[in-house]
C-alpha positions in Angstrom: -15.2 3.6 2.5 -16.5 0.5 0.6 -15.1 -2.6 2.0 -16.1 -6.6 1.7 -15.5 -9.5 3.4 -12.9 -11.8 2.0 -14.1 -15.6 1.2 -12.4 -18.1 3.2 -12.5 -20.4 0.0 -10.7 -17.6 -1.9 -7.6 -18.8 -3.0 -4.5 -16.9 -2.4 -2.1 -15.8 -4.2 0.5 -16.0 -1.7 3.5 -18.2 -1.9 2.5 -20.0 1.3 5.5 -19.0 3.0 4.3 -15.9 4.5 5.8 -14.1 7.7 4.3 -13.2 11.0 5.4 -9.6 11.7 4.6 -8.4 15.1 5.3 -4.0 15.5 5.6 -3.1 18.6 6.6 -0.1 21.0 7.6 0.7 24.2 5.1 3.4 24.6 2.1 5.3 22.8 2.7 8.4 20.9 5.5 7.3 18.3 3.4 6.5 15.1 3.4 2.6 15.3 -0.1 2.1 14.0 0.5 4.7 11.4 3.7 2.8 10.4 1.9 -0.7 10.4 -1.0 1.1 8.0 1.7 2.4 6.0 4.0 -0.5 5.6 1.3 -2.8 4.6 0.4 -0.3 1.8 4.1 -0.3 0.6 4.1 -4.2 0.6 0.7 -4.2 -1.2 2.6 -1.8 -3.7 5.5 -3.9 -4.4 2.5 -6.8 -5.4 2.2 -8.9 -1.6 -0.6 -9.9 -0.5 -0.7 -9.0 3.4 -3.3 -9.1 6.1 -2.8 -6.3 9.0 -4.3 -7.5 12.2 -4.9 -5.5 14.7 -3.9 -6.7 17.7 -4.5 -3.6 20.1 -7.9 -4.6 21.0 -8.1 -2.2 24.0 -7.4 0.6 22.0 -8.0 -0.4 18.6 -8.0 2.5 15.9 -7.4 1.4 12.6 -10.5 0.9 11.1 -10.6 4.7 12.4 -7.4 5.3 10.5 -8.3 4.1 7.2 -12.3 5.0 7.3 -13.1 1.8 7.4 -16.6 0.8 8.7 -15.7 -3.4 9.7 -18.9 -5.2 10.4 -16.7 -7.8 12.1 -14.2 -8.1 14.0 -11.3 -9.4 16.5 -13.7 -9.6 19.3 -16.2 -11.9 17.0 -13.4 -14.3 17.0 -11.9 -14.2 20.7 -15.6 -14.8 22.0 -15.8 -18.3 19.8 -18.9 -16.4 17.0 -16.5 -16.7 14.0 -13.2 -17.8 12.8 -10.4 -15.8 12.1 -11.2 -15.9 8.3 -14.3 -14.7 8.4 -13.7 -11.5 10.2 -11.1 -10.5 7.3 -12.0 -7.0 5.4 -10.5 -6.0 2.4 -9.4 -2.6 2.0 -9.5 -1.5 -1.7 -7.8 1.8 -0.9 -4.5 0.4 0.2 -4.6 -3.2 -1.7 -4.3 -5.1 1.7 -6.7 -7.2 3.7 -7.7 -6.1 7.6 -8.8 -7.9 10.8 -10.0 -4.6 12.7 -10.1 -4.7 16.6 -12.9 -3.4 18.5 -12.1 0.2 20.9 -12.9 0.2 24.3 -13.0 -3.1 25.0 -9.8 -4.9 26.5 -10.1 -8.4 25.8 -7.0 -9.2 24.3 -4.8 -7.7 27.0 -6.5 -9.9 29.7 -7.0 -12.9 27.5 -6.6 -16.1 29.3 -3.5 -18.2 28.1 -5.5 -20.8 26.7 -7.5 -18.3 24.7 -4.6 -16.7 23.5 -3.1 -19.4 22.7 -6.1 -20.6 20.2 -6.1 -17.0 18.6 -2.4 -17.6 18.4 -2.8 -20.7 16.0 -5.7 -19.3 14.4 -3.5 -16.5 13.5 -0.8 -19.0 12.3 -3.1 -21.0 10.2 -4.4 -17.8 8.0 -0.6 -17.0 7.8 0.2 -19.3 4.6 -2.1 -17.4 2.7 -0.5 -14.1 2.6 3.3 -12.9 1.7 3.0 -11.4 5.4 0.7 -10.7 8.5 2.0 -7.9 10.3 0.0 -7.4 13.6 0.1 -3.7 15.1 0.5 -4.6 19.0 -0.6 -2.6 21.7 2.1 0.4 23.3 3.7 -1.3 26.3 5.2 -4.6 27.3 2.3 -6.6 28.6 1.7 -10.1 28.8 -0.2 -10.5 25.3 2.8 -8.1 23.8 5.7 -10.6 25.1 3.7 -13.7 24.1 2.9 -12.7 20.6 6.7 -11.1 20.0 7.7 -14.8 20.7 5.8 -16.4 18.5 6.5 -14.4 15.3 9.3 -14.5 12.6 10.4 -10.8 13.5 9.5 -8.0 15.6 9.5 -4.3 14.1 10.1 -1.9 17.5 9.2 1.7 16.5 11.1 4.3 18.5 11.4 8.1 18.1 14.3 10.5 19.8 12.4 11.2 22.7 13.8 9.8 25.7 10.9 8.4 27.2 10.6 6.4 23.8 13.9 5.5 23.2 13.5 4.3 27.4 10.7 1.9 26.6 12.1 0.5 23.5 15.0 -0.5 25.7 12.6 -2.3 28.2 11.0 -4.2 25.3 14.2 -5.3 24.1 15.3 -6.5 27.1 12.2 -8.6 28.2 12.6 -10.5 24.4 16.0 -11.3 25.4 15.7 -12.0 29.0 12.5 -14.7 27.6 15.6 -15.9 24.4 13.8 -14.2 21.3 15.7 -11.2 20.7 17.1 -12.4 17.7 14.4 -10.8 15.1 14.0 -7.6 16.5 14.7 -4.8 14.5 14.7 -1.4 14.6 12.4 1.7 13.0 13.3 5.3 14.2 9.7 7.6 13.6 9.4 11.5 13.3 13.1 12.6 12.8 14.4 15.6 11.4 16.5 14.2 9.3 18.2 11.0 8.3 21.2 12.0 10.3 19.1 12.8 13.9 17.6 8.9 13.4 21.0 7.4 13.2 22.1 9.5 16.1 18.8 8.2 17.9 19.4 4.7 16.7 23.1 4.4 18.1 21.8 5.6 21.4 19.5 2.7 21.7 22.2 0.5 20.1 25.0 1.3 22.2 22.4 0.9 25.5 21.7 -2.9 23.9 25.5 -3.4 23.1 26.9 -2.6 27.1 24.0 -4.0 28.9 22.7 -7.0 26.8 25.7 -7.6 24.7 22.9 -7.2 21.8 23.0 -5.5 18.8 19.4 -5.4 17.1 19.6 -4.2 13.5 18.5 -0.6 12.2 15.5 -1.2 9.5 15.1 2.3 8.5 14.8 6.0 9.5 11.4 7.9 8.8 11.2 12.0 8.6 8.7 13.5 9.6 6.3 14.8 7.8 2.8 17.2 8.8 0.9 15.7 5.8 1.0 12.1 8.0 -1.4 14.2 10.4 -3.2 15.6 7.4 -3.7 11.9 6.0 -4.5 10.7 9.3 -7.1 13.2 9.9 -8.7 12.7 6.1 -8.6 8.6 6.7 -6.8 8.6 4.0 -3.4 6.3 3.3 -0.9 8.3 3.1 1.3 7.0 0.4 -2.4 7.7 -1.7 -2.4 11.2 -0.8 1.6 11.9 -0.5 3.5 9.8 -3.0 6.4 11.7 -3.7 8.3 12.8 -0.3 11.0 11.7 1.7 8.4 10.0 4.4 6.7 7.9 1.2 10.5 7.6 0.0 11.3 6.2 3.4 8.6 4.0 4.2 9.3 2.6 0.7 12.9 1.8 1.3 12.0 0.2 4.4 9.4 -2.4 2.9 12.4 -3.1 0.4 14.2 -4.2 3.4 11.3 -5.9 4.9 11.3 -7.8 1.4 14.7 -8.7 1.8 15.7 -9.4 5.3 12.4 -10.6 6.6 10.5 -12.4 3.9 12.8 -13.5 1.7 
């Protein structure tokens, strides 16, 4: 897949007031990074400008995902050889910009503060130039996951019915609001049968935040499930490319709508 490196000096076509959108989960396995690929490609649709940063450096995949073959990335920037800017890939395919993380190598999850801290404002600094950064966090509730929730104007947490998942999206939302910033989390429900299984899924999380943290975070949007994401996942291919017309596109869709209008606006 062709890509290029974006000119810092290129000017943008943002409205400078972009948002910082962290997506997060409790644990692997529920589609996150698929849903951060395929978000970004809805925004790009609806004519934003958005940057998708990969912020699972340990187990970075996607560059895998989308076929992409970065000749920088995050690591060039956390060990001081570039700027954020510079490290920036376009993807053609999907009309969105990239900052790929690099497999294997775990530097972002035992990043000292200070370190993080700089990537942090670096981060912050490149935000102005796009309608939205959304930065597809590692599965868990580590250090670097808390610190970069805090920091950002909303936090997607993408759940699915399994119990396990709906178990660790609790956790997550109760460390945000034990450290005060559980105010702009919201809520995705992955893989469901149907619209109705997600609500069902949904109000199980809800009513767990509602008794326990006297919190009620905010239902973005259902997906269904769908075996062509695995098919367009296998291909590295974006999957609102190569399936335009289902419920999962339709769903994904509706959600960047709300993104639009709850988040950026």
């Amino acid at each position: 897949m062709a890509t290029k490196t974006q000119n810092p000096e290129t000017k943008s076509t943002a409205s400078g007031a972009g948002r910082l959108i962290a997506v997060a989960s409790g644990k692997g396995g529920v589609g996150k990074t698929w849903f951060s690929i395929t978000l970004s490609h809805a925004l790009a649709k609806e004519g934003k400008k958005v940057l998708l940063f990969d912020g699972d450096l340990g187990l970075a995949n996607i560059d895998v995902q989308l076929g992409l073959m970065a000749k920088r990335d995050l690591n060039d920037v956390i060990e001081g050889h570039l700027g954020l800017a510079h490290v920036v890939e376009h993807y053609e395919e999907g009309g969105f910009d990239v900052v790929a993380g690099r497999s294997g190598h775990g530097s972002l999850s035992s990043l000292p503060l200070e370190r993080l801290n700089a990537l942090l404002r670096e981060i912050r600094n490149i935000v102005p130039q796009y309608d939205a950064v959304i930065v597809d966090l590692g599965a868990g509730i580590d250090r670097t996951v808390r610190f970069i929730t805090a920091a950002t104007d909303a936090t997607i947490v993408v759940t699915t019915d399994e119990p396990t998942a709906l178990t660790d999206a609790y956790a997550l939302i109760k460390l945000s609001h034990a450290a005060g910033h559980a105010d702009n989390i919201k809520v995705v429900v992955n893989m469901t049968a149907d619209a109705k299984e997600g609500t069902t899924t949904y109000n199980t999380l809800l009513k767990a935040c509602k008794n326990f943290l006297k919190l009620s975070p905010p239902l973005l949007g259902v997906i269904r499930q769908d075996k062509r994401v695995r098919e367009a996942i296998r291909a590295q291919t974006p999957y609102l490319t190569r399936s335009p017309n289902t419920d999962t596109a339709a769903d994904i869709e509706k959600i960047a709508r709300a993104v639009n209008e709850e988040i950026m606006a």
